[in-house]
C-alpha positions in Angstrom: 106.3 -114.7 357.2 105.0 -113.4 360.4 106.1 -116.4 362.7 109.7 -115.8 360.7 109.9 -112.3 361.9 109.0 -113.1 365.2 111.8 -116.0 365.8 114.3 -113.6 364.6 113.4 -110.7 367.1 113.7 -113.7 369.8 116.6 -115.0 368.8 118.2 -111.2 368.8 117.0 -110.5 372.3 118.1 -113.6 373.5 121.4 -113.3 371.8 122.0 -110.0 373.2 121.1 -111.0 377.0 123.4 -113.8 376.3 126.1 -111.5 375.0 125.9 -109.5 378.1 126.2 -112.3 381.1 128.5 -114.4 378.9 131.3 -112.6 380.7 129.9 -113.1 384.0 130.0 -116.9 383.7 132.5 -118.9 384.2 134.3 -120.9 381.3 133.1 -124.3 383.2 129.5 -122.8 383.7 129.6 -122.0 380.1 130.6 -126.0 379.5 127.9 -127.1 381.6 125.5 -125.2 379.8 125.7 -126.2 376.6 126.5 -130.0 377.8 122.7 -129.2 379.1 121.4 -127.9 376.0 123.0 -131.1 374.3 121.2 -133.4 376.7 117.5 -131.8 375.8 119.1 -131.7 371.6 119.0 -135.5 372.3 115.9 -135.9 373.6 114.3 -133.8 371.3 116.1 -135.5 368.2 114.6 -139.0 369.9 111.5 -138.1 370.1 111.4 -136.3 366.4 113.0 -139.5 364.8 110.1 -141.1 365.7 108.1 -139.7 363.8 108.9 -142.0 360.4 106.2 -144.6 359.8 109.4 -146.6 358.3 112.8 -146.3 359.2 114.1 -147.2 356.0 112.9 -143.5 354.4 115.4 -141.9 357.2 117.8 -143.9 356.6 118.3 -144.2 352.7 117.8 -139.9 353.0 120.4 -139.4 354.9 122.5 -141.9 353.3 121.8 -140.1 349.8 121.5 -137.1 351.5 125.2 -137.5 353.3 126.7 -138.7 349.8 125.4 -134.7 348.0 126.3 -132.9 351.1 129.6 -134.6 351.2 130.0 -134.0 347.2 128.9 -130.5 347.6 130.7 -129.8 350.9 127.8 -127.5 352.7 129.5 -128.1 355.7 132.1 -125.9 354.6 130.1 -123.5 352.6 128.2 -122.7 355.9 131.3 -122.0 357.9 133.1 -120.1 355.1 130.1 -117.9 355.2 130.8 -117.7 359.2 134.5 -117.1 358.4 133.1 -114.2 356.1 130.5 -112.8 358.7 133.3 -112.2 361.4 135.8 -110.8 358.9 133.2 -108.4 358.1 131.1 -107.9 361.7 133.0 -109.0 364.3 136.6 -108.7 362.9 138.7 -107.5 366.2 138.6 -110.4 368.5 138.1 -109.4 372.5 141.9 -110.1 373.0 145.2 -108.4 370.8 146.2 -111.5 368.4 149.4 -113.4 369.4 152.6 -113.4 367.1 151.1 -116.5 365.7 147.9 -115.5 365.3 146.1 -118.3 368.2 143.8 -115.2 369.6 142.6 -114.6 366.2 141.5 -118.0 364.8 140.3 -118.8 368.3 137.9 -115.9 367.8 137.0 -117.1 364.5 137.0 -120.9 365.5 134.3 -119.7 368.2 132.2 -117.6 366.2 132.1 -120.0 363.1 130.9 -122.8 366.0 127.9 -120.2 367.6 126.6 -119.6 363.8 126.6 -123.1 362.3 125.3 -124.6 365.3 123.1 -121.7 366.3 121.4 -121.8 362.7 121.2 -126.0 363.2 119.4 -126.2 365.8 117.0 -123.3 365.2 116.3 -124.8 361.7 116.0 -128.4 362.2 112.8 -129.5 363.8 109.3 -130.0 363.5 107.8 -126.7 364.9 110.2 -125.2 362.2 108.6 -127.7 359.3 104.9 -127.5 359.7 104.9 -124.7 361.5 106.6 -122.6 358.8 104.6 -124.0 356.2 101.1 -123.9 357.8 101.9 -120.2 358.8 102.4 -119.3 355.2 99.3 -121.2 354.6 97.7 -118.5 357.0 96.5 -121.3 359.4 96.4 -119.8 363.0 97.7 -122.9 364.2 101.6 -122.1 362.0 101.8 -119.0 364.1 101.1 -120.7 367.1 103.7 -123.1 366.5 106.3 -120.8 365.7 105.7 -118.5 369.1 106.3 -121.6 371.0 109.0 -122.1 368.8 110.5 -118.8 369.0 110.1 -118.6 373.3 112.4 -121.6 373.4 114.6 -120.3 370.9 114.6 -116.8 373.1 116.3 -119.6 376.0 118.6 -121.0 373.7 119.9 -118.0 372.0 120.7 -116.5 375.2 122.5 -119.9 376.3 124.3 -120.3 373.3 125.4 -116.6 372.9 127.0 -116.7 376.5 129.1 -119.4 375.5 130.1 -119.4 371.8 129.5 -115.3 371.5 128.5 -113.2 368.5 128.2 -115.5 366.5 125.3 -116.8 367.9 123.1 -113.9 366.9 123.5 -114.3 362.8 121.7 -117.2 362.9 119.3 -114.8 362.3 120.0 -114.9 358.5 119.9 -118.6 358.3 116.1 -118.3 360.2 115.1 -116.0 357.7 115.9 -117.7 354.6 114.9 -121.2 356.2 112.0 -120.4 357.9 110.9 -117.5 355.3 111.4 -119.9 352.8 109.0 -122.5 353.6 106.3 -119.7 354.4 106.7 -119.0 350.9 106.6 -122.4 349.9 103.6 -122.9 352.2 101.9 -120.0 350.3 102.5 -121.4 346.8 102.3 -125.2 347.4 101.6 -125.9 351.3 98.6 -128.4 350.2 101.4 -130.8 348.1 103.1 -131.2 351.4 100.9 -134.5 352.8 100.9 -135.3 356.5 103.5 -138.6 356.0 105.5 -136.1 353.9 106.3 -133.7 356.8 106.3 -136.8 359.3 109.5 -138.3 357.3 111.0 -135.2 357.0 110.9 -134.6 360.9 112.3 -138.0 361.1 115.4 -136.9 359.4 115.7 -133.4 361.1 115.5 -135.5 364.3 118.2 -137.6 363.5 120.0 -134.7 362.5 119.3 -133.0 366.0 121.1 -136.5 367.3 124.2 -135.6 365.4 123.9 -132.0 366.6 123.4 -133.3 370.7 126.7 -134.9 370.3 128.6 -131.6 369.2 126.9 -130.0 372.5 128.0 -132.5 374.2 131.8 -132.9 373.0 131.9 -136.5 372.0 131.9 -136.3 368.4 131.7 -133.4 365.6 129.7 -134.3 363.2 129.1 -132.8 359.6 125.6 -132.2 359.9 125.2 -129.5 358.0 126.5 -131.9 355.2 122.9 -134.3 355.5 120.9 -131.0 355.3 119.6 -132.4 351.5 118.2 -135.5 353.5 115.4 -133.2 354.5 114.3 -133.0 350.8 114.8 -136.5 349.6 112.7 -137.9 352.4 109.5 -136.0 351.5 110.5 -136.6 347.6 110.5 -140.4 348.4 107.0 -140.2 350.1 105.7 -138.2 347.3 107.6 -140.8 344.8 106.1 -143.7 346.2 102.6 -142.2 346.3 102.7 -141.7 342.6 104.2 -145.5 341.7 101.2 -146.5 343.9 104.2 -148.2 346.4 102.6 -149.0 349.3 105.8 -147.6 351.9 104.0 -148.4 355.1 103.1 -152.2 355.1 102.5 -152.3 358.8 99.3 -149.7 358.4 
């Protein structure tokens, strides 16, 4: 839980140096910005969706995994909790509402967009997977992982926060339940999760962080949030396969 606690304090400070020279910067700096961050997101989602040892395990998880999200709608779950959070933290908006209201659901358009992508991208990844899971494990290398983790996460906060606001800095919630979660489940069952497990499930995250690049850089929108169970079925179907005796990597 340690690594958690330290993401969250880095993602705080960064949020609130972000909050401060958001003003400061110009709505076409702001742009640029996060067109910048989506650039590296791409990257970064690349290189993690290579981790699968066969492509087929990303792509029938995220198909299943697109099919429950969609059924379920977590999409929408995750920004009606955003909705919630500025109705309840951040309800005046910086600027008096218009007779129709455009001020105010701007506001809330913009801090739904800093949570929900905030929370994404913090989330999604492999330093957030094994690292999360060997620090509750009490491996030195977890905590490791999560510092360099939560440095970058101190750049991006403070990026993301100048541009999309408040918002930004509740992903704090989602870090603690995501990343607390799979200390704990790194404490109770970290030795079930096998090395191809975690690879496949990077896989997915990465291809998620694809979908999450092309918000960034405003050339599609994306439900991501909606192939979040893709991240379970690909270790399930590793774990499956192991147990039939299926031999899932023919080219080993």
């Amino acid at each position: 839980m340690g690594g958690a606690i330290l993401n969250i304090i880095t993602v705080a400070i960064g949020s609130a140096i972000g909050l401060l020279i958001g003003n400061r910067l110009s709505e076409k700096m702001q742009q640029s910005v996060v067109t910048g961050l989506g650039f590296v997101t791409l990257v970064v989602g690349l290189s993690n969706a290579n981790s699968s040892g066969n492509i087929i395990i990303p792509l029938l998880s995220i198909a299943t995994g697109a099919i429950i999200g969609e059924l379920v709608d977590i999409q929408a779950a995750l920004e009606r909790f955003g909705a919630w959070l500025q109705r309840r933290f951040n309800a005046s908006p910086e600027a008096p509402a218009q007779a129709d209201g455009s001020v105010l659901h701007d506001a809330r358009a913009r801090f739904i967009t800093g949570f929900v992508t905030a929370s994404l991208v913090f989330c999604i990844g492999p330093l957030t997977f094994v690292g999360s899971i060997q620090d509750g494990m009490g491996l030195p290398g977890g905590f490791q992982q999560i510092a360099i983790k939560s440095v970058l996460d101190l750049f991006a906060s403070m990026a993301f926060a100048a541009s999309f606001g408040v918002g930004v800095s509740f992903s704090i919630i989602t870090i603690l339940v995501v990343q607390g979660g799979l200390s704990l489940l790194g404490m109770v069952a970290g030795n079930i999760m096998t090395t191809d497990m975690i690879n496949e499930m990077t896989a997915v995250g990465g291809l998620m962080l694809i979908g999450l690049s092309l918000i960034l850089m405003d050339i599609k929108k994306p439900r991501v949030a909606n192939y979040l169970p893709a991240l379970i079925i690909a270790p399930l179907i590793v774990a499956v396969a192991a147990a039939l005796g299926v031999n899932i990597y023919p080219f080993r």
